[in-house]
Each structure stands twice: as structure tokens, then as C-alpha cells.
C-alpha positions as CSV (number, residue, x, y, z in Angstrom):
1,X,-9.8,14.5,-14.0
2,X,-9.3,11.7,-11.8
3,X,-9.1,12.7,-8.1
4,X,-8.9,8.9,-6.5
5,X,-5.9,8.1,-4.3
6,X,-4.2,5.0,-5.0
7,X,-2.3,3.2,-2.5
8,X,1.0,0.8,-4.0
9,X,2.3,-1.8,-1.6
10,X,6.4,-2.2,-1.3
11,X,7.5,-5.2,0.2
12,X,11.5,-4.7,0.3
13,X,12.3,-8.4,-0.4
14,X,9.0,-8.9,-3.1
15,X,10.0,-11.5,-5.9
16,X,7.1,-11.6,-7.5
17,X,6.3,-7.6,-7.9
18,X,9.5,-7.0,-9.3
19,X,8.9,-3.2,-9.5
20,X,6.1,-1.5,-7.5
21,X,7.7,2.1,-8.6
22,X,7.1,1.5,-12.6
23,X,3.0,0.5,-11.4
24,X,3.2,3.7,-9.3
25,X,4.4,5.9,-11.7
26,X,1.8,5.0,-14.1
27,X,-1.1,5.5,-11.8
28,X,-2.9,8.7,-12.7
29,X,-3.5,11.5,-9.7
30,X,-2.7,11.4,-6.3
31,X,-0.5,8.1,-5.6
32,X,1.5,6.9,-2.1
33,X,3.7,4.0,-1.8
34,X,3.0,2.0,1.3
35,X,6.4,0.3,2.3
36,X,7.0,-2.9,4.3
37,X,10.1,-4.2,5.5
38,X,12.2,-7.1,6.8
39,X,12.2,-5.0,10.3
40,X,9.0,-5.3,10.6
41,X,8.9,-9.1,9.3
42,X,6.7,-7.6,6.3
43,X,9.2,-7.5,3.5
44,X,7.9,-10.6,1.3
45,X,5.3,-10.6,-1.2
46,X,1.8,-10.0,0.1
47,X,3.3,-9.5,3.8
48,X,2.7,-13.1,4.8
49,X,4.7,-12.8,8.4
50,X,3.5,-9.1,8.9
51,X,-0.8,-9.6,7.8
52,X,-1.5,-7.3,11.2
53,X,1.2,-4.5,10.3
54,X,-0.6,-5.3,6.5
55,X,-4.1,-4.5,7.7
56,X,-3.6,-1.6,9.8
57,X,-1.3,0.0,7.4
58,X,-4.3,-0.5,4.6
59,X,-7.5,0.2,6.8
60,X,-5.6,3.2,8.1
61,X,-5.0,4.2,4.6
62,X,-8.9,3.8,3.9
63,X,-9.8,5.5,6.9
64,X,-8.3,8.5,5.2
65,X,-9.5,8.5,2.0
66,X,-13.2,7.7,2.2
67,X,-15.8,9.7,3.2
68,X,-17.1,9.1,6.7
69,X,-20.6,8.2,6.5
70,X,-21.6,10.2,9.7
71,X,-26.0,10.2,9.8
């Protein structure tokens, strides 16, 4: 049984990922789309205007899902 989280990245202007939903749906387990928008100058492919908003979003998103590694 696979128990990984997989994050999907949604820009809402992306030409070059023409469908982020089809890749989500085929991921196995527990899935989340991470969404990006014009409003928040992060709506093209790879989130070239919105790279801060990108890098929170995903290190937020990692921050959650990994183990801490507390001594």
C-alpha cells in the first residue's frame, strides 16, 4: 500500500501542463493539488513571476509531510 503524499502543481494559465487533474488522478494514495493563480502573479508554467509564493507553498507542503528529525 502506498501511503506517500504527492503534491500536483496548478498554474491557472499553464500552456505547457495542459492538464494537471488527469496526472493527479492517476497518482496512487493520498494526493493534493497545489493551485497558483494570476492574483497572485503565479498562474504560468513553473510560477516564473510568483518563485517566493512557489517556495513557500512547496516547503510548507514538505514541512507537513516529512518526519521531523527532532534528536
Amino acid at each position: 500500500m502506498n501511503t506517500r503524499s504527492h503534491p500536483v502543481r496548478r498554474s491557472t494559465d499553464d500552456q505547457t501542463i495542459k492538464s494537471p487533474r488527469q496526472l493527479y488522478d492517476l497518482l496512487p494514495g493520498k494526493k493534493e493539488i497545489i493551485e497558483f493563480s494570476q492574483a497572485q502573479g503565479a498562474n504560468f508554467h513553473c510560477q516564473p513571476t510568483g518563485r517566493q509564493l512557489t517556495h513557500t507553498q512547496m516547503l510548507d507542503w514538505l514541512a507537513d509531510h516529512l518526519p521531523s528529525r527532532q534528536p
